[in-house]
N, C-alpha and C positions, 0 to 999 in steps of 0.2 A: 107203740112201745119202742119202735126202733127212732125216731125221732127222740124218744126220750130218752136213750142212751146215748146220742148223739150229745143230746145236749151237755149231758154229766160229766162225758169222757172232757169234751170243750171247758166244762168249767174246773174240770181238775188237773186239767194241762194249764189253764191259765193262774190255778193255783199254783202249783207248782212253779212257773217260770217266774210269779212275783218272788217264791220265797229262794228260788235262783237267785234273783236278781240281788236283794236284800241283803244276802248273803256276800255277794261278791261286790258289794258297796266300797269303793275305794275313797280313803283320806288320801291327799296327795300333801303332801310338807316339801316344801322347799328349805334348806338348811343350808349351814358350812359340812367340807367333807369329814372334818374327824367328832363332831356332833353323828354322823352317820355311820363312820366306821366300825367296823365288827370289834374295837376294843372301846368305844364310845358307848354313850348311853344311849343312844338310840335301838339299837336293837333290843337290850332290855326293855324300855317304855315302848316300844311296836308290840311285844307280844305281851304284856302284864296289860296295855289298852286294847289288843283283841279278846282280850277274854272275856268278854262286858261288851264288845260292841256289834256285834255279828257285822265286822267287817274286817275292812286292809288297808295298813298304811303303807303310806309308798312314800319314801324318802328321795328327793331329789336333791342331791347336793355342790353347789359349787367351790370352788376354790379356796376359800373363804369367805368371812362375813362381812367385807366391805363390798362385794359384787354381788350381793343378794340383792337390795333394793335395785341398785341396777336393772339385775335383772329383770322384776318385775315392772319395771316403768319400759323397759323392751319390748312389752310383750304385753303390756296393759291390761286392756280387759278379756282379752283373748288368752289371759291365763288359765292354765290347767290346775295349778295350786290354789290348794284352800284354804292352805296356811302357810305364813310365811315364818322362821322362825330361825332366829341367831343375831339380826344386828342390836344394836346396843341402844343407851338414851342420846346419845350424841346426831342419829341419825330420825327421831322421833318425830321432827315437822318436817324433815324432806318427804319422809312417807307419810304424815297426812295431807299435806300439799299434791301428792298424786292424787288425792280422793279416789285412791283402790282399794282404800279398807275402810273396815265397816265397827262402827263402836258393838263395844259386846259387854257381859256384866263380867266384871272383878271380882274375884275371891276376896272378900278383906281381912279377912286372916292373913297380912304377909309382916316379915319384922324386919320390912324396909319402908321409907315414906313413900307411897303410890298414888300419884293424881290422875295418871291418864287414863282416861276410860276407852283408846284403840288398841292399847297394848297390853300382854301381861306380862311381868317379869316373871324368868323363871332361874334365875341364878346372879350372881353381883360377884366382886371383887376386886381387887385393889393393885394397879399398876406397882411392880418392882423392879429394882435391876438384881440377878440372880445370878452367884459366885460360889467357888469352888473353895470351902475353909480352907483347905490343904494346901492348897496353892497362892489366894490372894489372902494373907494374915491381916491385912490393915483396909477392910474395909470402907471405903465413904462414908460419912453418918449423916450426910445430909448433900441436895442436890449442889447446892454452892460450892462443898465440899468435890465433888465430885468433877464438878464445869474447873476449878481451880489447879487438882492435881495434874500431873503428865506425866503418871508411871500408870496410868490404865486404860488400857483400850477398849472400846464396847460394841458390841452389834445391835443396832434399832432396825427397827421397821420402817418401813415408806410411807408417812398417813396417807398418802394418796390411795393407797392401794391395800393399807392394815388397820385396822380398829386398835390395835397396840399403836400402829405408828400413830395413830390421831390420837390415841390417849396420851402419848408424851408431848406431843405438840400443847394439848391444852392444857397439860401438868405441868409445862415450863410455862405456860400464859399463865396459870393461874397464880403461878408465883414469883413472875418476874415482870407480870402485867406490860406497860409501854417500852420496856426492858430489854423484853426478849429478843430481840435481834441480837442483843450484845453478847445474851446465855448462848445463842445459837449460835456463833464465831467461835467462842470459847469450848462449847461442848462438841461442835466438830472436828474438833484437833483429837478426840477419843475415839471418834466414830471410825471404826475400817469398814464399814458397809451399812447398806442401807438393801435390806431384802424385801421383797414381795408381801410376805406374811410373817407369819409367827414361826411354822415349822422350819420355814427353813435357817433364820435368824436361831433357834432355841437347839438345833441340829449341828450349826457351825460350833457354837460354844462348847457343846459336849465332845465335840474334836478338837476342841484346845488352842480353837482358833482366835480367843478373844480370853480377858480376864473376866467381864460381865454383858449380861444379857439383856433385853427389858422383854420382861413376861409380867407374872402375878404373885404375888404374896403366898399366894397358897402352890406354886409351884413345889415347894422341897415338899410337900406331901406325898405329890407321888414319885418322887424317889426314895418316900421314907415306906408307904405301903408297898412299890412294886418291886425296887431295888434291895430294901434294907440300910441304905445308905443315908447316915443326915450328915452329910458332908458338902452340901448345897443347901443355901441358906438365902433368904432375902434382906437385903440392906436396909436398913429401917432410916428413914429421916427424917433429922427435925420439921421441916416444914410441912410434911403430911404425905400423904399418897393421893393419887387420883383414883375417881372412883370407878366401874365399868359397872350395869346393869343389864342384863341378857332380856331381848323379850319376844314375843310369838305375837304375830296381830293375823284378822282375818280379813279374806279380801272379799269385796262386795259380788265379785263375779264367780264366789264358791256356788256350787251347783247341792253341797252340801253343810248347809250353816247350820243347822241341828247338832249334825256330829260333830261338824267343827267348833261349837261352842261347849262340847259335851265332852271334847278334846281339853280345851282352855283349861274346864273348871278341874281335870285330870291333872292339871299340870299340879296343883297347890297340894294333891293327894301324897302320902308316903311314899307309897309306891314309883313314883315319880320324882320325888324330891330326892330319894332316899340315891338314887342315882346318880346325882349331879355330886357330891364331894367325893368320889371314889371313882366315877369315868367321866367328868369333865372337870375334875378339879376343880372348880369353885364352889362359893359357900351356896346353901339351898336359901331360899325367898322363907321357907316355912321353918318354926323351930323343930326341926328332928335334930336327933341324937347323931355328934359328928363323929364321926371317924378319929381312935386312939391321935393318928398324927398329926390332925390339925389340932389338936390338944398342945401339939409342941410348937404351932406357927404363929409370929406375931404379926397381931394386924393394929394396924396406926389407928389411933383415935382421931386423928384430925383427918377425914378424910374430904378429900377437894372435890369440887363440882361445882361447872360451869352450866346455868341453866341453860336448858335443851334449845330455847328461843336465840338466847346469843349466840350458841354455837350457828344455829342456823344459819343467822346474820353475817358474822365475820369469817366464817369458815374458808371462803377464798379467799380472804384479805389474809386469812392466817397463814393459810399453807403458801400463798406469794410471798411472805415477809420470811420464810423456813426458808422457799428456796433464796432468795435473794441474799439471803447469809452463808449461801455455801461457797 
């Protein structure tokens, strides 16, 4: 008998430490930091996906979304994330060229065009320059317009270093095509800086340091849901806008592909969607119901896009021919 209590206590200690274990199962995400930030959507999506998952996501976040991939080709297989999730379509064959991620199914429910089956989008929108009514009465209405005048100064991003900055780089390719050397002579006579990333370029401008910015389209949203304010507005122009799509891929050396695919198909959920036009400001992948103030924001119909494979291709010949124009 006392053998055979032995045994029992052994098999209910060992129960026990698996439903330990199970419990305290961690998703690890690597992201950009205001994807992360306590006024971001991430904290929301962490605790609406544990409630369903008997586990813990854990957010790792860098600087921005141009140092993620970075970072995991750093760190290869010897990564601790399972999922990687913030850079855009522009970066889509550098990361599968690492052969660190692993294909996974697609929700095809999404009302954007989606062919890649290593990534999933979870948010799009559309490069703008972003002004203050009150102050600049005579807007730009198109980039030509803009490269031409010499009464407006603007603050961009570095593509080297910003997913904005590479979206203007290819939003002047896309429309000035063998050209653009001569856009970029002319548009740098507006330029007074060239920042790191987004915040702190979208940070100068609200201190008055510039007449415009380049962000997103859906930017006066949220000064119109947080502020009250629609006194910032996006320059619409003739020749279109460039596009940006967000997406999440998984790496081959997650330790948990289950969850992490059981993450993916979370993403196309309400619950998840429903968070990106209200704490990351851009539009959701899935049709939910937007938010009263993108009801007031226009988004260009002609929207640009360089496929994923030419970016690959010319991307350093692009950004050589940006700086050689300064």
């Amino acid at each position: 008998m006392k053998n055979l209590s032995n045994i029992i206590a052994v098999i209910l200690l060992l129960l026990t430490s698996s439903n330990i274990f199970a419990e305290n199962k961690t998703l690890i995400i690597y992201t950009y930091d205001s994807f992360a930030a306590e006024w971001g959507p991430g904290p929301s999506i962490k605790s609406a996906f544990e409630k369903n998952c008997d586990c813990t996501i854990e957010f790792i976040a860098t600087s921005n979304a141009a140092t993620l991939l970075t970072k995991i080709q750093l760190e290869g297989t010897q990564s601790n994330a399972d999922i990687v999730l913030g850079f855009d379509q522009n970066f889509l064959i550098d990361a599968e060229k690492t052969n660190l991620f692993i294909k996974h199914a697609i929700d095809p429910e999404l009302n954007i065009d989606w062919k890649n089956d290593y990534f999933t989008p979870y948010d799009y929108g559309q490069f703008a320059f972003i002004y203050d009514d009150t102050k600049l009465l005579n807007p730009p209405k198109s980039m030509a317009e803009l490269i031409d005048r010499d009464d407006i100064k603007i603050i961009v991003q570095d593509p080297r270093t910003s997913t904005p900055g590479l979206g203007l780089l290819l939003w002047v390719k896309s429309i000035y095509g063998k050209d653009s050397p001569n856009a970029w002579q002319s548009l740098n006579d507006k330029i007074i800086t060239y920042t790191p990333g987004w915040s702190e370029a979208y940070g100068m401008f609200l201190e008055n340091e510039a007449d415009m910015v380049l962000s997103y389209t859906t930017s006066p949203a949220y000064h119109l849901m947080y502020e009250e304010t629609n006194k910032y507005k996006a320059a619409s122009f003739a020749e279109g806008h460039y596009m940006q799509i967000e997406v999440a891929g998984i790496l081959k050396s997650s330790q948990n592909f289950k969850l992490a695919q059981k993450f993916m198909n979370f993403i196309s959920s309400n619950e998840f969607q429903s968070e990106i036009p209200t704490k990351n400001i851009m539009y959701p992948v899935t049709n939910i119901e937007l938010p009263e103030a993108y009801k007031q924001l226009t988004q260009s119909n002609n929207k640009l896009l360089i496929r994923p494979e030419l970016v690959h291709a010319s991307k350093k010949n692009w950004i050589n021919e940006w700086l050689n124009s300064q």
